[in-house]
Residue frames as qw, qx, qy, qz and C-alpha x, y, z in Angstrom:
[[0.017, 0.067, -0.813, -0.578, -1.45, 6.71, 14.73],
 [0.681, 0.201, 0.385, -0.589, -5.07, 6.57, 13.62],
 [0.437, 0.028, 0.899, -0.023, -6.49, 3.74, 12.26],
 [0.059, -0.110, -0.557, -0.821, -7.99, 3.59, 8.79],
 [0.381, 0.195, 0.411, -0.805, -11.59, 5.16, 9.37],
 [0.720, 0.268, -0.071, -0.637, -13.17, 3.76, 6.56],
 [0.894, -0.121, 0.424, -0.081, -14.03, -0.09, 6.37],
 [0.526, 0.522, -0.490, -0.460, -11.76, -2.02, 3.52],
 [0.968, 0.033, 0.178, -0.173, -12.31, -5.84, 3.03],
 [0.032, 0.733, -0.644, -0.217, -8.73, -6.91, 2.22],
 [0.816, 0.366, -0.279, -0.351, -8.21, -9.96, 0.45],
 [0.911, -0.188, 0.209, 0.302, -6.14, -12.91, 0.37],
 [0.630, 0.170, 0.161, 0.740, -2.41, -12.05, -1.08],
 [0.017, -0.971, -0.015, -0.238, -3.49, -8.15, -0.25],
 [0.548, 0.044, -0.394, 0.737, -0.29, -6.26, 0.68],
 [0.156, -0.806, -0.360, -0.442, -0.58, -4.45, 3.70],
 [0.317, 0.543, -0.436, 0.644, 0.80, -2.49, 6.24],
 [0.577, -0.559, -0.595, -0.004, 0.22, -3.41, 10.01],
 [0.008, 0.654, -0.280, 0.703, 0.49, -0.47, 12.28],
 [0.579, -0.270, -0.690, 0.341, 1.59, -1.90, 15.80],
 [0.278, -0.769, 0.118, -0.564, 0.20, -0.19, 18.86],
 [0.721, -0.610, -0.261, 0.199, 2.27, -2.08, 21.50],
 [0.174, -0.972, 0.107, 0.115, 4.58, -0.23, 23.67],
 [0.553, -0.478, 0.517, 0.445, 7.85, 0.30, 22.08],
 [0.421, 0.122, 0.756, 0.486, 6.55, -0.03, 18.76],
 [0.210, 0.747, 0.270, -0.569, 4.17, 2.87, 18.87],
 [0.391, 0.815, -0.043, -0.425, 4.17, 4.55, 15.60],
 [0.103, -0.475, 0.772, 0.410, 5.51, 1.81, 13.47],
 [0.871, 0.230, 0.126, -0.415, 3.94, 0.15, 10.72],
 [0.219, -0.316, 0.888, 0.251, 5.27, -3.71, 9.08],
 [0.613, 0.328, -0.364, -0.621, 4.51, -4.85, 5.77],
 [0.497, -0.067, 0.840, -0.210, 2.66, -8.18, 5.49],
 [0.299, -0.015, -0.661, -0.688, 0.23, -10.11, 3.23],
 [0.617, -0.079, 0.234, -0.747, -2.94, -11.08, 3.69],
 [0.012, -0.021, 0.993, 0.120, -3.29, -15.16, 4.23],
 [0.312, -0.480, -0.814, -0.098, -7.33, -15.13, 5.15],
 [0.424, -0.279, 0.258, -0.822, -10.36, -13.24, 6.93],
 [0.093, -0.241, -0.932, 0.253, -11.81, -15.20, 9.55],
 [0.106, -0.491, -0.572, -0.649, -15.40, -15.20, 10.17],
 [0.307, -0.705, -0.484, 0.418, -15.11, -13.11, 13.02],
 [0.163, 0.961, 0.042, 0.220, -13.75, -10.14, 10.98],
 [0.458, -0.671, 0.470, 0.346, -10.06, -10.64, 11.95],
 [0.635, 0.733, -0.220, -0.104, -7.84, -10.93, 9.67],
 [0.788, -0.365, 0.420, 0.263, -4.54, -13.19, 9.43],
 [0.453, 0.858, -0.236, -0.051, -1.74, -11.84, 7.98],
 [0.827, -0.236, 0.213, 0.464, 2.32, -13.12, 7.39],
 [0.189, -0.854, 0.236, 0.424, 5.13, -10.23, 7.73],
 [0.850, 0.506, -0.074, 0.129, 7.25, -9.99, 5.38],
 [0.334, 0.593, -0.557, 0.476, 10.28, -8.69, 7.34],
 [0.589, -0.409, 0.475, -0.510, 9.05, -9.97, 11.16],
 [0.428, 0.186, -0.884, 0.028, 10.34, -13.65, 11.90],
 [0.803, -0.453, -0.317, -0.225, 8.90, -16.21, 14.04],
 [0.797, -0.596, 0.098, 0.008, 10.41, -16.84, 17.49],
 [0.758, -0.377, 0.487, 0.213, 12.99, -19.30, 16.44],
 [0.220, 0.685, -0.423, -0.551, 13.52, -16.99, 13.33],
 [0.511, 0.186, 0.803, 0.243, 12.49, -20.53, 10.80],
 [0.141, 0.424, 0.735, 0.510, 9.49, -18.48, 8.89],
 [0.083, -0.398, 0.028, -0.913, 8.00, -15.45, 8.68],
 [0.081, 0.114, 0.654, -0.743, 5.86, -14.57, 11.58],
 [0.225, -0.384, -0.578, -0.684, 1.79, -14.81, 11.07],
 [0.007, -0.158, -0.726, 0.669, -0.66, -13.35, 13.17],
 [0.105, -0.608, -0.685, -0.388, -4.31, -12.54, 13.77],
 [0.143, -0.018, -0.020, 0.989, -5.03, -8.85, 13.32],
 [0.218, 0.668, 0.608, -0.370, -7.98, -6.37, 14.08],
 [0.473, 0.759, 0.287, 0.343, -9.26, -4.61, 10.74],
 [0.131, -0.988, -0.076, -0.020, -8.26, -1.30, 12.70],
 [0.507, -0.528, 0.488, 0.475, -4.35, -2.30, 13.16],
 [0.605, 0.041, 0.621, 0.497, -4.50, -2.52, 8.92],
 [0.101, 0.768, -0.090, -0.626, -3.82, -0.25, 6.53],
 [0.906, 0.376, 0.109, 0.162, -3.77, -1.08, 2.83],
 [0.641, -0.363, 0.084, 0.670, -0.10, -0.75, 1.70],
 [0.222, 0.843, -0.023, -0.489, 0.87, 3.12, 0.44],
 [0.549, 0.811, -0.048, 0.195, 1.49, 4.32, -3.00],
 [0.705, -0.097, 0.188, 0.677, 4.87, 4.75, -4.24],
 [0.244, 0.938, 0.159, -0.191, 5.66, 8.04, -4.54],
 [0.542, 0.707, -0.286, 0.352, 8.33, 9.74, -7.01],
 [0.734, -0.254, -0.329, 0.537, 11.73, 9.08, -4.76],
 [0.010, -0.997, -0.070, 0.039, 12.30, 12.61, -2.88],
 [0.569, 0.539, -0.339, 0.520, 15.57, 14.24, -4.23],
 [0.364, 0.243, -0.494, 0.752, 15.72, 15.84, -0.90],
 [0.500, -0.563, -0.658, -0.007, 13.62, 16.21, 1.99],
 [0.074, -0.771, 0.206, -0.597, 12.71, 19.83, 4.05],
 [0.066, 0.037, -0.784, 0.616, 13.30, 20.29, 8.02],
 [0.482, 0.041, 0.462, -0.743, 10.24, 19.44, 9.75],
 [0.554, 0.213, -0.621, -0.511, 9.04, 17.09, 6.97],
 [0.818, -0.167, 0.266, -0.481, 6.79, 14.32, 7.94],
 [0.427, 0.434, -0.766, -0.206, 8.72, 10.97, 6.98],
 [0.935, -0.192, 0.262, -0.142, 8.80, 7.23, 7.85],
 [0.317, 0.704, -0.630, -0.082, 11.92, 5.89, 8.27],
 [0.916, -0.134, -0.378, -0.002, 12.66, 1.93, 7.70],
 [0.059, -0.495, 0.694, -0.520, 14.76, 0.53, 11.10],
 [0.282, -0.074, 0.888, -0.357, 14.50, -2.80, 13.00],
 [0.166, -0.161, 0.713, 0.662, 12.36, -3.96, 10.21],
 [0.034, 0.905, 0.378, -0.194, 9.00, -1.62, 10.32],
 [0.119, 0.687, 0.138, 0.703, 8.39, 2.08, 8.74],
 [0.361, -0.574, -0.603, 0.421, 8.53, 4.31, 11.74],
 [0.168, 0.864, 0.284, 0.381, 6.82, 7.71, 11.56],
 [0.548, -0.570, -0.245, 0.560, 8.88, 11.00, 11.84],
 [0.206, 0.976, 0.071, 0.009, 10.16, 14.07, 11.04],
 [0.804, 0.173, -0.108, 0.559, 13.05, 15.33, 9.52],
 [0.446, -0.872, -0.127, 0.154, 15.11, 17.43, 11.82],
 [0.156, 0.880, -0.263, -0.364, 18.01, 17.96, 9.80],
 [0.907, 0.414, 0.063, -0.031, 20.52, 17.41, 7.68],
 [0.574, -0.681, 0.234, 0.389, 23.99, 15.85, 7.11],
 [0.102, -0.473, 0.589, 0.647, 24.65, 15.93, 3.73],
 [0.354, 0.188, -0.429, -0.809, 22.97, 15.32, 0.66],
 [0.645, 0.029, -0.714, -0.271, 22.11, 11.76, 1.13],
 [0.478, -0.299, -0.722, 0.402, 21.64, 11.67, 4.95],
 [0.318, -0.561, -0.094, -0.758, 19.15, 13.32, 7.25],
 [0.059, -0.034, 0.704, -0.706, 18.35, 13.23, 11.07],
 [0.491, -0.517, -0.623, -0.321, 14.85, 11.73, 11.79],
 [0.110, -0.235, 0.513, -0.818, 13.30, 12.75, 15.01],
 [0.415, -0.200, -0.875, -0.145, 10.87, 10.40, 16.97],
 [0.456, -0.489, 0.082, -0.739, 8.44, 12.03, 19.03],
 [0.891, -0.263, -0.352, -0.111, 7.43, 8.38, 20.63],
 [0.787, -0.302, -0.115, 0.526, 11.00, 7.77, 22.07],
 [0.108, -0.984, 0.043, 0.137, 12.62, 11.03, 21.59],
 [0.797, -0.009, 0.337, 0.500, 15.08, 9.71, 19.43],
 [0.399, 0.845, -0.204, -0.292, 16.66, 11.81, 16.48],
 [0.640, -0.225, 0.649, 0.344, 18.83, 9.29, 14.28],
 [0.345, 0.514, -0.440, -0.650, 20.65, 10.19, 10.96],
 [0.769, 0.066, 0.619, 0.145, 19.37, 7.57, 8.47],
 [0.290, -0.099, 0.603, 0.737, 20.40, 7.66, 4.46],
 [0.537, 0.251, -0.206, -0.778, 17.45, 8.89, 2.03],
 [0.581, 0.029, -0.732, -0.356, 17.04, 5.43, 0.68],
 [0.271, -0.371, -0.883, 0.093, 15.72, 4.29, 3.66],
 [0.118, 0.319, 0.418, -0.842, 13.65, 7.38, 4.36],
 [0.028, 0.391, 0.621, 0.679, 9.99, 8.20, 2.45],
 [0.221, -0.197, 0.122, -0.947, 7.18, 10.84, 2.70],
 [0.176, 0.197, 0.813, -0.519, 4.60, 10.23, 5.26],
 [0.472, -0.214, -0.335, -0.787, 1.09, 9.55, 4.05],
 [0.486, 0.018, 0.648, -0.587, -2.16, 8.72, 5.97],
 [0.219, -0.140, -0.668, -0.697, -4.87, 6.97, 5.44],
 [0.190, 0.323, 0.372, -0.849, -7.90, 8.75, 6.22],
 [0.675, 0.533, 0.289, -0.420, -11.74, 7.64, 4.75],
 [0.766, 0.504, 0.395, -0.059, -10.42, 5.37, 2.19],
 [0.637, 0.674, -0.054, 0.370, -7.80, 7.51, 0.19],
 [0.762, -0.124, -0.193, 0.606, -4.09, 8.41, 1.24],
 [0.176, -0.971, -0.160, -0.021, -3.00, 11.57, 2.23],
 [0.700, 0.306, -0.249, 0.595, 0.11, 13.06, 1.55],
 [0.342, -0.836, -0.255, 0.344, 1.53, 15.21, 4.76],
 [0.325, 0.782, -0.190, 0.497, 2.78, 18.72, 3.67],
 [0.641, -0.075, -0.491, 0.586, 5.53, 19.81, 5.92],
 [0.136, -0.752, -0.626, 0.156, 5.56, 22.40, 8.17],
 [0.204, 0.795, 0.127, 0.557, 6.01, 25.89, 7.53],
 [0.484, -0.495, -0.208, 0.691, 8.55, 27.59, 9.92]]
């Protein structure tokens, strides 16, 4: 996962998307809000799906600019979604980036997880198209062309 190259100053109440780089969690990103920048240039944010400990209240932590990503555009829901297609699919309650590797029927598709070498079918409604973000503006990924 790369890290948004250009600086953005995120606000209080900014939604945003924290992209975790420990192990196990590689290539997964979890939506949060922005409580406060500290004046070291961290940033303290509170998950919106990631619980404290003793699972009372959402979890808050203090993030480096580089682990945040502002949160992506909604794009038009895909009716359907090629093979090889770049996707993030929601699970254990984070986006995790992948590709779709096939398909079981209209409304369900096989994800494939380079990180863990998974491939798990999830439903469309929890799948969406992968975008970066790369100097400031999002990138949609095109699939690939077999």
């Amino acid at each position: 996962m790369r890290p948004p190259q250009k600086k953005v100053n995120f606000r209080n109440g900014d939604k945003v998307e924290v992209c975790s780089n420990e192990e196990g969690f590689l290539g997964s990103y979890y939506l949060a809000t922005v409580v406060s920048r500290l004046d070291n240039g961290l940033y303290v944010v509170r998950y919106d799906t990631l619980l404290e400990d003793d699972g009372s209240q959402p979890l808050t932590e203090t993030i480096f600019p580089k682990e945040l990503r502002p949160k992506p555009p909604r794009l038009v829901a895909a009716s359907s979604f090629p093979l090889c297609q770049r996707v993030d699919a929601f699970d254990n309650d984070g986006w995790w980036v992948g590709e779709i590797s096939g398909k079981v029927d209209d409304h369900h598709y096989y994800v494939y997880f380079s990180t863990t070498r998974e491939e798990i079918v999830y439903p469309s409604s929890a799948i969406r198209v992968h975008q970066e973000w790369l100097n400031g503006h999002w990138i949609r990924v095109k699939p690939i062309n077999l």
